[in-house]
C-alpha positions as CSV (number, residue, x, y, z in Angstrom):
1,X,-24.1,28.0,-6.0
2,X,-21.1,27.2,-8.0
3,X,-20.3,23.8,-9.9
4,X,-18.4,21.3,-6.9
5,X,-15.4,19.2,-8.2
6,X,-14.1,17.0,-5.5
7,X,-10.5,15.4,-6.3
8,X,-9.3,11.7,-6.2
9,X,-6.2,11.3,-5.8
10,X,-5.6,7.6,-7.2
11,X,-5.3,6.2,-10.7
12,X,-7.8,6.8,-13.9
13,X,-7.7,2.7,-14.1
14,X,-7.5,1.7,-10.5
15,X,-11.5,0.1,-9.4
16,X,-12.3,2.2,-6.6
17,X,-10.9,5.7,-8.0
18,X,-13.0,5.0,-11.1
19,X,-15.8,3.6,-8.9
20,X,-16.3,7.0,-6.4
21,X,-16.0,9.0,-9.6
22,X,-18.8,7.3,-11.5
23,X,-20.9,7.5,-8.2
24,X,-20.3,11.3,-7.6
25,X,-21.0,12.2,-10.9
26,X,-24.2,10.6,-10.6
27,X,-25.0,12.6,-7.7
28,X,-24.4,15.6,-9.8
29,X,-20.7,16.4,-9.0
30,X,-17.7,16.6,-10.9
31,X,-14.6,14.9,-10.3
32,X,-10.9,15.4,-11.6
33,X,-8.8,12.2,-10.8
34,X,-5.0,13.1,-9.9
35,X,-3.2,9.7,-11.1
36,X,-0.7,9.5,-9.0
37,X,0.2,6.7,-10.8
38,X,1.4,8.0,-14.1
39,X,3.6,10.9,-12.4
40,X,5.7,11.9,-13.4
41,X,5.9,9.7,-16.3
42,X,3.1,11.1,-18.5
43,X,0.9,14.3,-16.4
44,X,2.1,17.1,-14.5
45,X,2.3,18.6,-10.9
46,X,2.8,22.5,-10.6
47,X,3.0,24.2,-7.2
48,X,3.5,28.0,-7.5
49,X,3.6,30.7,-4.9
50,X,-0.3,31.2,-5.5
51,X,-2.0,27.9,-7.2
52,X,-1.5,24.1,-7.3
53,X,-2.0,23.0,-11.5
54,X,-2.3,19.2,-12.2
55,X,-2.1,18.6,-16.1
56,X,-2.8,22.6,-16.9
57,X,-5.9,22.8,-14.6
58,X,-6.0,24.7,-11.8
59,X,-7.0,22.8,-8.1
60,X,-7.9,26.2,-6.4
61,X,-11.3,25.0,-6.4
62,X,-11.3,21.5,-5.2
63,X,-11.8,21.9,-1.3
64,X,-12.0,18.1,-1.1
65,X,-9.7,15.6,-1.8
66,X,-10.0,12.0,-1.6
67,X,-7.0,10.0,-1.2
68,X,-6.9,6.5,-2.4
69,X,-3.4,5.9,-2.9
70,X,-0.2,8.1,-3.5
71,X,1.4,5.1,-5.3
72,X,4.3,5.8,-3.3
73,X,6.6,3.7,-0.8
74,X,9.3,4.7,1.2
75,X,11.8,3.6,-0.2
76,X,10.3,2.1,-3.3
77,X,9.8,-1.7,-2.6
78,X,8.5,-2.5,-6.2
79,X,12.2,-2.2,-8.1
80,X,12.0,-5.5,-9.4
81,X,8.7,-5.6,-10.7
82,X,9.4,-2.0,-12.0
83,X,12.7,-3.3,-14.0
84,X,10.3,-6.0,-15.4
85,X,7.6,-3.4,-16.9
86,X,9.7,-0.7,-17.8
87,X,12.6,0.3,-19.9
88,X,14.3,2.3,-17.5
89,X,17.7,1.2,-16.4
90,X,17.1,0.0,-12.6
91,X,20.8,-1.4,-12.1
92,X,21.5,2.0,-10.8
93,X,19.6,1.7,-7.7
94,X,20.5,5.0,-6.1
95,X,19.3,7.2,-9.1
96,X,16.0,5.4,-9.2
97,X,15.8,5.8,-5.5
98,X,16.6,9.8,-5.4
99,X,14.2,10.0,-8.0
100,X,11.5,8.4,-6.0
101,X,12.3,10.6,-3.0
102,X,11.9,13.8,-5.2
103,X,8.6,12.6,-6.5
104,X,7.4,11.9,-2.8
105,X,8.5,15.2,-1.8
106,X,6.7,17.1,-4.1
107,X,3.0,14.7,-3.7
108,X,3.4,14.9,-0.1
109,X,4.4,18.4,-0.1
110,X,1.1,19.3,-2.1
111,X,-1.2,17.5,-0.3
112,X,0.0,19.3,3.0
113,X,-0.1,22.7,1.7
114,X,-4.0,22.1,0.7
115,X,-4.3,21.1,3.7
116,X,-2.8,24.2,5.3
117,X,-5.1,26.0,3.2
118,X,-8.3,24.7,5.3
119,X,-9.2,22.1,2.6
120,X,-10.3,18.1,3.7
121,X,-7.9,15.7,3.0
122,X,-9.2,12.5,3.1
123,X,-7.8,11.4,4.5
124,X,-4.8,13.6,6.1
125,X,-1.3,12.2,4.8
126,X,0.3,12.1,8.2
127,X,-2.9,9.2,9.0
128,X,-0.9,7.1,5.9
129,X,2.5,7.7,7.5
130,X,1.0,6.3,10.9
131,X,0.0,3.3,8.8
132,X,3.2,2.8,7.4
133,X,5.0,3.0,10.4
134,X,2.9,0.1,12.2
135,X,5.0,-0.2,15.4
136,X,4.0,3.4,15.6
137,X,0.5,2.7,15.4
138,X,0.6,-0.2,17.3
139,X,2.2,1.6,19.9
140,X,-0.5,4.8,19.6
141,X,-3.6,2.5,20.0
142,X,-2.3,0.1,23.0
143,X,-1.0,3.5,25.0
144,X,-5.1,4.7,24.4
145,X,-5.9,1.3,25.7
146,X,-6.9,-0.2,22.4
147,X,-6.4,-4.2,22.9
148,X,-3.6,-5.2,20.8
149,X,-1.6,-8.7,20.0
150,X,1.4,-9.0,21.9
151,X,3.9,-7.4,19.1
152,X,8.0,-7.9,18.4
153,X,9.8,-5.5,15.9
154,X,13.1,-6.5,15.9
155,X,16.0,-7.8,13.9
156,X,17.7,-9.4,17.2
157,X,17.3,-13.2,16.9
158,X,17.9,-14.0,20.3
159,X,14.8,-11.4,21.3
160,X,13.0,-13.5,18.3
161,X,13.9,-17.0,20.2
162,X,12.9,-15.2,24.2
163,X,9.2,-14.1,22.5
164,X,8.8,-17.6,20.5
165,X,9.0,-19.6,23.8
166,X,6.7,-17.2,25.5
167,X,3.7,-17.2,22.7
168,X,1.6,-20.1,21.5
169,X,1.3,-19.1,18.2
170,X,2.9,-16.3,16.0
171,X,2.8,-14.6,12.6
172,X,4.7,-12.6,10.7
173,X,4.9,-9.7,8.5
174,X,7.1,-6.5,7.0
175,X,7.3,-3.7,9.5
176,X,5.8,-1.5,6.6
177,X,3.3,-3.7,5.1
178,X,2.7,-4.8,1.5
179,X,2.5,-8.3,1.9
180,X,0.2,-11.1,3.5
181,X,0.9,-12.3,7.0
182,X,2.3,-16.0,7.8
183,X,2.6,-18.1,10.4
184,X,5.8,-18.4,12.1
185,X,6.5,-21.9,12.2
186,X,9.4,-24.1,14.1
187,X,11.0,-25.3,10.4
188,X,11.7,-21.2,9.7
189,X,13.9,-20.9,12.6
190,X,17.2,-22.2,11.0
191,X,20.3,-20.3,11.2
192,X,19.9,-18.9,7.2
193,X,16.5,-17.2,8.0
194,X,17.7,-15.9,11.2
195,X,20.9,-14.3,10.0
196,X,19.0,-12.7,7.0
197,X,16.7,-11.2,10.2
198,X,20.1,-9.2,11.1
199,X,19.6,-7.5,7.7
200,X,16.2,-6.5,8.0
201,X,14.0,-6.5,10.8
202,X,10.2,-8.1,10.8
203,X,7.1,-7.9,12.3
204,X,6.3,-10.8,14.5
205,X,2.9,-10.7,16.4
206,X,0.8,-13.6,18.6
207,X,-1.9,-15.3,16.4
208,X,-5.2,-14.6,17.6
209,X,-7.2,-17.1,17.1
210,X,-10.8,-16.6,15.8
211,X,-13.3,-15.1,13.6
212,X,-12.1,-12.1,11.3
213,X,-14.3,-8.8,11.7
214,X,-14.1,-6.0,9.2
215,X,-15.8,-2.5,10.4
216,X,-15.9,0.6,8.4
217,X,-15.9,3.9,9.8
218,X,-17.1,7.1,8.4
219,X,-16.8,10.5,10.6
220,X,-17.4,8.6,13.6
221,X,-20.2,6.8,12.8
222,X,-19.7,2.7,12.1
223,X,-21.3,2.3,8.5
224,X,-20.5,-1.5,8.4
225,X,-19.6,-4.4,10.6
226,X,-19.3,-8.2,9.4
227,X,-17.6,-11.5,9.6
228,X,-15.2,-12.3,7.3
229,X,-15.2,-16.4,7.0
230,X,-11.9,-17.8,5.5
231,X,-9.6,-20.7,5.4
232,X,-6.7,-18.5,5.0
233,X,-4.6,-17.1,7.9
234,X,-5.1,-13.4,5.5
235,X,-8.6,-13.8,4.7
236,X,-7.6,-11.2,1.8
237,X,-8.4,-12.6,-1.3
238,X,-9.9,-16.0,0.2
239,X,-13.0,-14.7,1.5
240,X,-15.6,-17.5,1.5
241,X,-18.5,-16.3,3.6
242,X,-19.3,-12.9,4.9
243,X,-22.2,-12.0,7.1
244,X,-23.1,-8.8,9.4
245,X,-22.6,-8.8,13.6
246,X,-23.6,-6.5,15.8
247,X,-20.7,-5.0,17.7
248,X,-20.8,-4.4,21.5
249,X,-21.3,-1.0,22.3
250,X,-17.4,-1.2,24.1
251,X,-16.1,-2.3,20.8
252,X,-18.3,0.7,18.9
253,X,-16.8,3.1,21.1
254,X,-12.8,1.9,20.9
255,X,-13.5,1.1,17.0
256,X,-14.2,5.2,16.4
257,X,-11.8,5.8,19.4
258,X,-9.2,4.0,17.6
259,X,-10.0,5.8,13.8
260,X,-9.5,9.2,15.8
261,X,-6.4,8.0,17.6
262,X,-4.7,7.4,13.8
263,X,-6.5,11.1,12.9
264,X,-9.0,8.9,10.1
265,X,-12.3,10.2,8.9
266,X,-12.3,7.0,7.2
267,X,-10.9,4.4,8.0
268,X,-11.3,-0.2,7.9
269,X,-10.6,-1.5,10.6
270,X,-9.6,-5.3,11.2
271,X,-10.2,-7.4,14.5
272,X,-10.0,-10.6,15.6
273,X,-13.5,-12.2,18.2
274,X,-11.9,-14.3,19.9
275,X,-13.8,-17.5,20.9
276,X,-14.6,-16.2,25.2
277,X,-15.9,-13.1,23.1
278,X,-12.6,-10.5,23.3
279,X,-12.5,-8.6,20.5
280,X,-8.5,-7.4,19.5
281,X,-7.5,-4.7,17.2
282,X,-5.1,-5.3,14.2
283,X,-4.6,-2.1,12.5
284,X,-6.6,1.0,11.2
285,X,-6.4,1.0,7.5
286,X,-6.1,4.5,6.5
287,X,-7.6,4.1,2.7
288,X,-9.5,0.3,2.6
289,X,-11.1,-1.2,-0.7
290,X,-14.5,-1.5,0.1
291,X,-16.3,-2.8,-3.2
292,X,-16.1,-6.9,-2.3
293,X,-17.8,-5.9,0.8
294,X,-20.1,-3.7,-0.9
295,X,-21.0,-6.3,-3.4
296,X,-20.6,-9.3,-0.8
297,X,-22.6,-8.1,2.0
298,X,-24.5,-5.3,0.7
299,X,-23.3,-2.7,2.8
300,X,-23.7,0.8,0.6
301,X,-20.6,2.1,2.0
302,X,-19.4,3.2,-1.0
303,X,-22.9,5.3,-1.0
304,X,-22.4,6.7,2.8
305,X,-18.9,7.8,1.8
306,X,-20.1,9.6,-1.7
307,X,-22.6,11.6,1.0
308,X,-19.8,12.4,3.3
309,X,-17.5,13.5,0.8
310,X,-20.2,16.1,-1.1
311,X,-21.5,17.2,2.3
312,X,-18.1,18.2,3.0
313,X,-17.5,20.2,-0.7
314,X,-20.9,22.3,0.3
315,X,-19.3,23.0,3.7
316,X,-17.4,25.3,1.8
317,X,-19.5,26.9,-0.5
């Protein structure tokens, strides 16, 4: 039986790429990390007509691939912190943008012809598209009859002001993520914020009121479940108590329904319990950090994952 190397595609500093390669090493398996984040900048990306070379190596051996992040947005929404850390003359927007699309193009185009080749993407990158398209998402899960907040993607105000006086509480949040929710509050309706909504349209969603539930999901099989005590309306960062719940079997079956629906091996999924007992979905995060839960509830997901991930390199031996 030959050597396994499993690939993560992520960043040599990032904690959880550097945490899933100390833990598979330790299980006897070599890792190569693909940093995604200092492409093009300072390592290399090669596809030929017969190979795939990242930094001079070969990757016709890795049949796994584990993707944390592609450090990539469509378009880039980090240009101002980017012109803040770097050198690079950002005042010429559309160059810096064409050069983002070119470097997306060539990540995403590799990780689809690996997986074209029969390898396990982990997971797939059309599961991260889903994520970043959310009203696509949304829309996927409520047509499977996965309970989901009333939603409004729009950049209409007057559609804004019809689902404001219909919904008790809202919140708010970009269409393709990468920031916390708010509340939507009666002070943010003046005429400047809704004219700026012309320009960009948002996210708004009713508030569900109640307790926060986390659940992890690996190959169909629920590895953790808890209750995420906060003070925040995105308990994200302000976590003050978590503790474990055991899920109704119903909400079992629509949380690995729901993972499949959004083609996830593995996948975090958030949920609101409301207070008559309803559980209602949020989203299905395609590539969740899991090592505050791991540490804060001592749930070895990070060890059930490891498992899944070698027992699918052996597959292919």
């Amino acid at each position: 039986m030959g050597k396994i190397t499993i690939g993560i595609v992520g960043a040599e500093n990032e904690a959880h790429s550097a945490h899933m390669k100390n833990i598979l090493q330790e299980k006897g398996i070599d890792t190569l990390i693909i940093d995604t984040l200092k492409y093009p900048e300072s390592v290399t990306l090669s596809i030929t007509d017969n190979d795939v070379i990242y930094n001079g190596k070969s990757l016709r051996n890795i049949n796994v691939f584990y993707i944390r992040s592609l450090f990539y947005s469509l378009p880039p929404y980090d240009l101002e912190q980017r012109r803040r850390e770097t050198e690079v003359d950002l005042d010429n927007w559309y160059v810096e943008y064409m050069a983002e699309r070119e470097r997306q193009s060539h990540l995403t185009s590799w990780l689809w012809i690996e997986a074209g080749k029969g390898k396990h993407i982990i997971n797939p990158v059309d599961s991260f598209d889903t994520h970043y398209l959310k009203p696509y998402q949304i829309y996927l899960l409520r047509k499977n009859g996965i309970p989901i907040p009333k939603t409004l993607v729009t950049n209409d105000e007057e559609k804004l002001i019809e689902f404001v006086k219909k919904t008790k509480r809202l919140i708010y949040k970009p269409v393709a993520g990468g920031a916390k929710c708010k509340e939507l509050f009666k002070k943010d309706l003046t005429r400047e914020r809704l004219e700026r909504l012309r320009n960009s349209p948002v996210l708004f969603q009713e508030l569900i009121e109640g307790d926060n539930i986390r659940v992890y999901v690996i190959n169909n099989k629920i590895v953790s479940s808890n209750v995420i005590k906060s003070d925040a309306l995105d308990y994200r960062g302000s976590e003050k108590e978590i503790f474990p719940i055991s899920l109704p079997d119903k909400v079992k079956k629509r949380c690995i329904k729901a993972v499949k629906i959004c083609k996830m091996k593995y996948s975090g999924i958030d949920l609101r319990r409301k207070s008559s007992g309803e559980y209602v979905f949020l989203e299905c995060n395609p590539s969740p950090m899991f090592l505050g839960m791991v540490e804060a509830a001592g749930d070895p997901i990070d060890e059930y994952f490891a498992d899944y991930l070698i027992k699918l390199a052996k597959s292919r031996i």
